[in-house]
N, C-alpha and C positions, 0 to 999 in steps of 0.2 A: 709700092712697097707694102707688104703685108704688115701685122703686127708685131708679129718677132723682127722683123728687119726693122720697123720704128723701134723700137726698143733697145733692139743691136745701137744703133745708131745714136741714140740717145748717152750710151753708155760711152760709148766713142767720144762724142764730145764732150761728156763731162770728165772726161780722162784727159781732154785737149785743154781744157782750162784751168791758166796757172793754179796753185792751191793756194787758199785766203790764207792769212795770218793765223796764230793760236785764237782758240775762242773757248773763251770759258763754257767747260761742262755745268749744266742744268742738277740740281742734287735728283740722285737716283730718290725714284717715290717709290713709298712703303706700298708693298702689295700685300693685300689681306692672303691670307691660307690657314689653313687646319695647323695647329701646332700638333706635337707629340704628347700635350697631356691634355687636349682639347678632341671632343668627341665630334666623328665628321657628324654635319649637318644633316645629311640624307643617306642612307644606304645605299649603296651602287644596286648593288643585287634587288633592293625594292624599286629603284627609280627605274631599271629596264623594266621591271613587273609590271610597274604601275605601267609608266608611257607606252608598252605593249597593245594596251588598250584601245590606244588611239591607231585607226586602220588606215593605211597611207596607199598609194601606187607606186609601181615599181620601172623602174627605169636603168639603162643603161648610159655613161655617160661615156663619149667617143672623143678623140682626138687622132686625126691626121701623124703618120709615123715621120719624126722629123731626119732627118738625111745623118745616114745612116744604124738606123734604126731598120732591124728587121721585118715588125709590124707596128700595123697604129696601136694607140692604147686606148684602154677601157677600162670601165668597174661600173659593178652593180649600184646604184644609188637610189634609195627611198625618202632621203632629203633632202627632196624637191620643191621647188614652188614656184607661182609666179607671183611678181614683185611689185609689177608697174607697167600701167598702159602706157601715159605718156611722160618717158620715153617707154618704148615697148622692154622692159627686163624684166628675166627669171634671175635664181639662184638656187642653188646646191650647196651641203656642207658635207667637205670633207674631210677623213683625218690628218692629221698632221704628219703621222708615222705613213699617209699613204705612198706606196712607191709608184703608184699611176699618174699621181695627182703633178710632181715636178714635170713628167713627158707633157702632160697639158698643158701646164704653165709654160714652156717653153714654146707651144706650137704657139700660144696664143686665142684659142678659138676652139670648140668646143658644140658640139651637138647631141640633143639630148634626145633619147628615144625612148617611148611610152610603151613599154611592153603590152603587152594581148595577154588573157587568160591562160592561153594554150604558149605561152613564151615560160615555161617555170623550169623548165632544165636548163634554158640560154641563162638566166637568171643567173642560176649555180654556178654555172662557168663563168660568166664575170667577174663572182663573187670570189673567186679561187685566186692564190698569189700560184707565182712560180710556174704558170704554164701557159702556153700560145691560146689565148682565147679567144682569139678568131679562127684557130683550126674548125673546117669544116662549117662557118657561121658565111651567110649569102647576104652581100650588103652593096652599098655600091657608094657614089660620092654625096656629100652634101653639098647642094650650090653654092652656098657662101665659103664655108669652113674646109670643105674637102674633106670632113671629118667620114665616120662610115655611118651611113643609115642603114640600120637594120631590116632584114626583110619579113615583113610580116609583122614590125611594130605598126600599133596604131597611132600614133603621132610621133613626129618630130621638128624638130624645135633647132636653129642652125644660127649661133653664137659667137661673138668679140666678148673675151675676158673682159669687162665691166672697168671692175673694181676685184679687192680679196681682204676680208675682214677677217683679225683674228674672233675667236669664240673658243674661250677654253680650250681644250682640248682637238678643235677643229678649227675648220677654214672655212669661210663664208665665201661664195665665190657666187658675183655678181656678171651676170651674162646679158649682153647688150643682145636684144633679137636680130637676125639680118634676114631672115627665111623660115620659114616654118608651111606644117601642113598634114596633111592624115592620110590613112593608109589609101591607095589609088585603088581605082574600082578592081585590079586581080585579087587585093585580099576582102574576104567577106566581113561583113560589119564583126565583131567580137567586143566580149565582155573584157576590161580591164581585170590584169594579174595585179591584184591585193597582198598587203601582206597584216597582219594581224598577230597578236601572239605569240609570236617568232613561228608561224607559217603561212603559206602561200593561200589565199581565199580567191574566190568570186561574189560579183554578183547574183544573185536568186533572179530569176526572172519574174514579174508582177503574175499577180492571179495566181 
């Protein structure tokens, strides 16, 4: 049974069991926020400036197209990391408003691919709503996940949803490793596609 099918299942039996008594409600807690005559704390417009600074890698994140679904899904994501050896997890943050992000959650499992320098137009097409973003993209299965591995990324990385924290505005989303590994000897070694500034960088080569 895959993950969504334990989860399916899960949901089954706790619908199978009678429902307990009334139980008193907990008092809702006060959540801090900016009031209407209180000045926000940081500027949005500075905070992207400033954290612009900081140069990340670029990635695509994949899920398997769940039944009846016409393609797997994807999106561009720079909010990447790895988390922990043992046990071996990454995570990603995503938004909240993502319309990618629920087709993942549902497949369960999730595979992450490390773009190449020469990957910055796949980039864009991830990054785009509203349109088939594996048109014309060559990929094939992840062994664990069945997610798409891209062709020509230099690593990928092959995933069980963890966990999912919220984070303001986004999702933290906790990925158990099950497979992982880098590009096979048809693609030749390449520099990591960077992002910077709100644009696409490489590395300089030494000397």
């Amino acid at each position: 049974m895959g993950h969504a099918g334990a989860a399916a299942a899960a949901v089954r039996y706790l619908r199978s069991v009678p429902a307990p008594g009334p139980v008193e409600a907990l008092p809702r807690p006060e959540l801090r926020c900016v009031r209407a005559d209180e000045r926000a704390p940081v500027d949005p417009v500075e905070f992207r400036r400033v954290l612009g600074n900081f140069a990340t890698g670029v990635t695509v994140v994949t899920a398997p197209a769940a039944e009846g679904e016409p393609s797997p899904a994807g999106f561009a994501c720079q909010s990447f990391s790895s988390l922990s050896l043992d046990p071996p997890l990454v995570c990603f943050m995503v938004a909240r408003t993502s319309a990618t992000w629920p087709r993942i959650a549902r497949a369960g499992v999730f595979c992450v691919n490390v773009l190449g320098a020469g990957q910055g137009e796949q980039c864009r097409a991830f990054a785009r709503s509203g349109t088939d973003k594996f048109a014309g993209v060559v990929y094939d299965a992840a062994p664990f996940s069945g997610a798409p591995r891209l062709a020509g990324a230099t690593a990928w990385i092959d995933c069980a949803i963890h966990a999912v924290h919220t984070g303001g505005d986004h999702l933290i989303v906790v990925g158990r490793v099950r497979a992982l590994g880098t590009a096979d000897g048809s693609v030749p070694d390449q520099a990591p596609l960077l992002f910077h500034r709100g644009r696409f960088g490489r590395l300089e080569p030494e000397g």
